[in-house]
C-alpha positions in Angstrom: 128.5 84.8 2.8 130.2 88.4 2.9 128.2 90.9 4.6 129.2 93.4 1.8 128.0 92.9 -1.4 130.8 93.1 -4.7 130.0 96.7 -5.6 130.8 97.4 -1.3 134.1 96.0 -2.3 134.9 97.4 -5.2 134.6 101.1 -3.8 135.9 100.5 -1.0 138.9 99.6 -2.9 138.2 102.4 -5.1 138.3 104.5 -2.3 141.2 103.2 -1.0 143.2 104.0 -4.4 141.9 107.6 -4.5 143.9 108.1 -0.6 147.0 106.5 -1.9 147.8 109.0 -5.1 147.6 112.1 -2.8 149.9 110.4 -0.8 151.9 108.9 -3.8 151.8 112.3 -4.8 153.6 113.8 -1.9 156.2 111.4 -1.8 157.5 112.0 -5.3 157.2 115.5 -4.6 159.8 114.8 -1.6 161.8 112.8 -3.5 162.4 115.4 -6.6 163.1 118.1 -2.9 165.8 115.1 -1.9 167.0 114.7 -5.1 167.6 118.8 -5.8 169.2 119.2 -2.5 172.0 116.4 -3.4 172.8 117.2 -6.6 173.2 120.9 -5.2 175.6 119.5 -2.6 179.3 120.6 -2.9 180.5 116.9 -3.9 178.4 116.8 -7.3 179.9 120.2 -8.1 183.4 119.3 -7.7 183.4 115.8 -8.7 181.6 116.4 -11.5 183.8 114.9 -13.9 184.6 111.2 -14.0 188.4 111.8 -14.8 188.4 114.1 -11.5 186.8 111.5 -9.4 189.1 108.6 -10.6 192.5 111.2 -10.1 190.9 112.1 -6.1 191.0 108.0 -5.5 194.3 107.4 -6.8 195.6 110.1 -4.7 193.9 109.2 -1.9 195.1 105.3 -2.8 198.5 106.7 -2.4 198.4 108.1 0.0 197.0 105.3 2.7 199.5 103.3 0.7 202.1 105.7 2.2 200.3 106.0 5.3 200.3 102.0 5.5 204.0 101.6 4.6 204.6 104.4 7.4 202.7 102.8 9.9 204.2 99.3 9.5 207.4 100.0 9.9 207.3 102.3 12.4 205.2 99.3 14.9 207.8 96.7 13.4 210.9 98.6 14.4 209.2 99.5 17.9 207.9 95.8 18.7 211.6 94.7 17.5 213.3 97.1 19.4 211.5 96.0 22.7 211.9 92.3 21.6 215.9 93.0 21.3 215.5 94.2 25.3 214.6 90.6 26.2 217.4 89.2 27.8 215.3 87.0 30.3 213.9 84.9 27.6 216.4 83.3 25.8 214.8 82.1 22.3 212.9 85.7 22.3 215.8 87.6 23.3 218.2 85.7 21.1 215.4 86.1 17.8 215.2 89.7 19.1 218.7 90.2 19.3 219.6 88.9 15.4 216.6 91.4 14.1 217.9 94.1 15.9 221.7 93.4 14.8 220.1 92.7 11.1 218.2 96.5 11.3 221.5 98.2 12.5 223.8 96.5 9.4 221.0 97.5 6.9 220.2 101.2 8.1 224.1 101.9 8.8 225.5 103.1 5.6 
């Protein structure tokens, strides 16, 4: 048997409820604070259209594109350039030497 009878119970659970709205209160109140502060930040105000926002990510898709394209060739032409100065290894350094001769007839115009 409980030691509490039902009605103990039921106002202690009564009780219970009455402390959580306060706090339920304060936390909405917290949230609508959040919620003002981000949609005063600067990237709701700019990006405020959905044309805008889809133009920024296709130039920024471009540009890491170009970045990408940059970046590649620049560490292929630098790892085959120190490939083609294997002479020591003779599969490398004869591998090495055809990409190199291959890069010199195709940027020599």
């Amino acid at each position: 048997m409980p030691d509490h009878p039902a009605s103990d119970t039921t106002t202690a659970n009564r009780n219970a409820t009455d402390r959580a709205e306060p706090d339920l209160a304060r936390e909405i109140a917290a949230l609508r604070r959040e919620v003002t502060q981000l949609n005063a930040q600067r990237f709701f105000q700019i990006n405020g259209s959905v044309w805008r926002v889809v133009g920024v990510q296709f130039l920024r898709g471009l540009a890491m594109g170009f970045g990408t394209v940059v970046g590649a060739t620049a560490l292929v032409s630098i790892i085959a350039f120190s490939l083609s100065q294997i002479d020591f290894i003779p599969v490398i350094g004869d591998w090495a030497a055809e990409i190199a001769r291959e890069i010199q007839e195709n940027t020599t115009p």
